[in-house]
KEDO-943271 format. One record per residue (C-alpha): residue number from 0; residue in one letter; x, y, z. Coordinates in steps of 0.25 Angstrom, whole numbers, plus 5000, padded with zeros to 4 digits. Each point is the difference from the previous one (the first is absolute). Layout:
BEGIN
+-----+----+------+------+------+
!   i ! aa !    x !    y !    z !
+-----+----+------+------+------+
! NUM !  A !    X !    Y !    Z !
...
+-----+----+------+------+------+
end
This chain:
BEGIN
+-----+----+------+------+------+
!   i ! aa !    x !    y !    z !
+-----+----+------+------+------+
!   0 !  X ! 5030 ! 4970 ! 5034 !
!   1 !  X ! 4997 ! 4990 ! 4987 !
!   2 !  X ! 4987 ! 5002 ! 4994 !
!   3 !  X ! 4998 ! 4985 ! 5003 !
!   4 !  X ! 5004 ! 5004 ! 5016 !
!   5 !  X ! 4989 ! 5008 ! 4997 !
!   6 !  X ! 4989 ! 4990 ! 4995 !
!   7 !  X ! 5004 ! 4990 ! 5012 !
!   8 !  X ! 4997 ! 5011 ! 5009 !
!   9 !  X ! 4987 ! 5003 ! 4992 !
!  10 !  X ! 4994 ! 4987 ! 5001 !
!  11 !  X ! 5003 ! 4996 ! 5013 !
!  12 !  X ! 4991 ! 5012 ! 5002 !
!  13 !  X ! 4990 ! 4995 ! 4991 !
!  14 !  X ! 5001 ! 5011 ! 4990 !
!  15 !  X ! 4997 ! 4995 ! 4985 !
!  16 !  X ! 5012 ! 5007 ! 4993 !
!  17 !  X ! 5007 ! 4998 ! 4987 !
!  18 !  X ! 5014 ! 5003 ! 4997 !
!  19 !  X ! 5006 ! 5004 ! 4986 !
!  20 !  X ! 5013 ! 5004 ! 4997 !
!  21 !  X ! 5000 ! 5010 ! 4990 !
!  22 !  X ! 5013 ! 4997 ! 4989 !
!  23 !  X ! 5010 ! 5011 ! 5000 !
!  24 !  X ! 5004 ! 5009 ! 4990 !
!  25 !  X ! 4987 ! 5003 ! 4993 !
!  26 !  X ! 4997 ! 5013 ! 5003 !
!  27 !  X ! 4998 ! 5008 ! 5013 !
!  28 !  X ! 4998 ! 4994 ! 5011 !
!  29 !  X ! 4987 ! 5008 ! 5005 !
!  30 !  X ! 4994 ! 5000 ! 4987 !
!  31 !  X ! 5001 ! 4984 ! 5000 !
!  32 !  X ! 4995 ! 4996 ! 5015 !
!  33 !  X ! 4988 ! 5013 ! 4995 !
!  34 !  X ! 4997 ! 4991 ! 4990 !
!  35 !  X ! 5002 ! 4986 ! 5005 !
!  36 !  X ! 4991 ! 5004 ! 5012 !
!  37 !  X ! 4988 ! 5006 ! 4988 !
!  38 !  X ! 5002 ! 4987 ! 4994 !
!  39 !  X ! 4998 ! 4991 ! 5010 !
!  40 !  X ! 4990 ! 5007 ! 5007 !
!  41 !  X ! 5008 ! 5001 ! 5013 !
!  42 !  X ! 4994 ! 5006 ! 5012 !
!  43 !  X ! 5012 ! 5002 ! 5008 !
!  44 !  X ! 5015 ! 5005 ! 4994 !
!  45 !  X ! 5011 ! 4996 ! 5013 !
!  46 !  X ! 5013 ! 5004 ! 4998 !
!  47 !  X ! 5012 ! 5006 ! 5007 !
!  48 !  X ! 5001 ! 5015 ! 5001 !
!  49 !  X ! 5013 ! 5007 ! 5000 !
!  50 !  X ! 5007 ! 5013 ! 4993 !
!  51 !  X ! 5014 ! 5004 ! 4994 !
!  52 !  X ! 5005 ! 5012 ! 5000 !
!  53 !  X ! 4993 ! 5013 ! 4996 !
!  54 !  X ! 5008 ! 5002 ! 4989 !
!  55 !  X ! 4999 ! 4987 ! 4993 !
!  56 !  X ! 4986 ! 5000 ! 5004 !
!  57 !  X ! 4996 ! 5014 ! 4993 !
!  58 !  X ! 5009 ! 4993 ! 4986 !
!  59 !  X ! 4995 ! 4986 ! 5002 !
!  60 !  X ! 4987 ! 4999 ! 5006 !
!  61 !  X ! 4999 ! 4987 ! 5011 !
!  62 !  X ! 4988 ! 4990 ! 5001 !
!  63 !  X ! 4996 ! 5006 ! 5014 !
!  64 !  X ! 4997 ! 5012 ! 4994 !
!  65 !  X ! 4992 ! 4997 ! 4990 !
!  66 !  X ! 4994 ! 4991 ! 5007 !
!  67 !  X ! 4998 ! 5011 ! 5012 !
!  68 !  X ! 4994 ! 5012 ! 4988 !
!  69 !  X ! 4990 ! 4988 ! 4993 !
!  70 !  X ! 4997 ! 4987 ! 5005 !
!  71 !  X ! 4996 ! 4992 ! 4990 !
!  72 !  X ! 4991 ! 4991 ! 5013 !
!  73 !  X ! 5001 ! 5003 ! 5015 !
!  74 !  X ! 5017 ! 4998 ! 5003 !
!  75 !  X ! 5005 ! 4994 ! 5013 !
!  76 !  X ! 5014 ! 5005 ! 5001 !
!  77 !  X ! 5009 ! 4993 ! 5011 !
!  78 !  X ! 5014 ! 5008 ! 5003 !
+-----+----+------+------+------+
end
């Protein structure tokens, strides 16, 4: 699902939501939606939640799990 599926789902629920798309390649990908969530005072971080294997997750990292160890704001994960 696109985040803009999302949005359209979101407001026909009359949820106010914004949606920003983060430009890649600028760092790690927790360390970005952490900060872009600090700066723009969100209340809520939604975002898909899946894992890789153990092995590239141990040398890697993954969003999820950083998310999972410290949310930067409450998290809604969807699997």
């Amino acid at each position: 699902m696109l985040g803009s599926d999302i949005m359209l789902h979101l407001v026909r629920h009359r949820v106010r939501a914004t949606l920003h798309q983060i430009p890649p390649d600028t760092g790690p990908p927790e360390d970005l939606i952490a900060s872009h969530a600090a700066l723009s005072k969100a209340d809520l971080v939604v975002m898909g939640a899946f894992s890789h294997s153990e092995i590239r997750e141990r040398l890697l990292g993954g969003v999820t799990t950083a998310f999972l160890k410290s949310p930067p704001v409450p998290v809604f994960l969807s699997h």
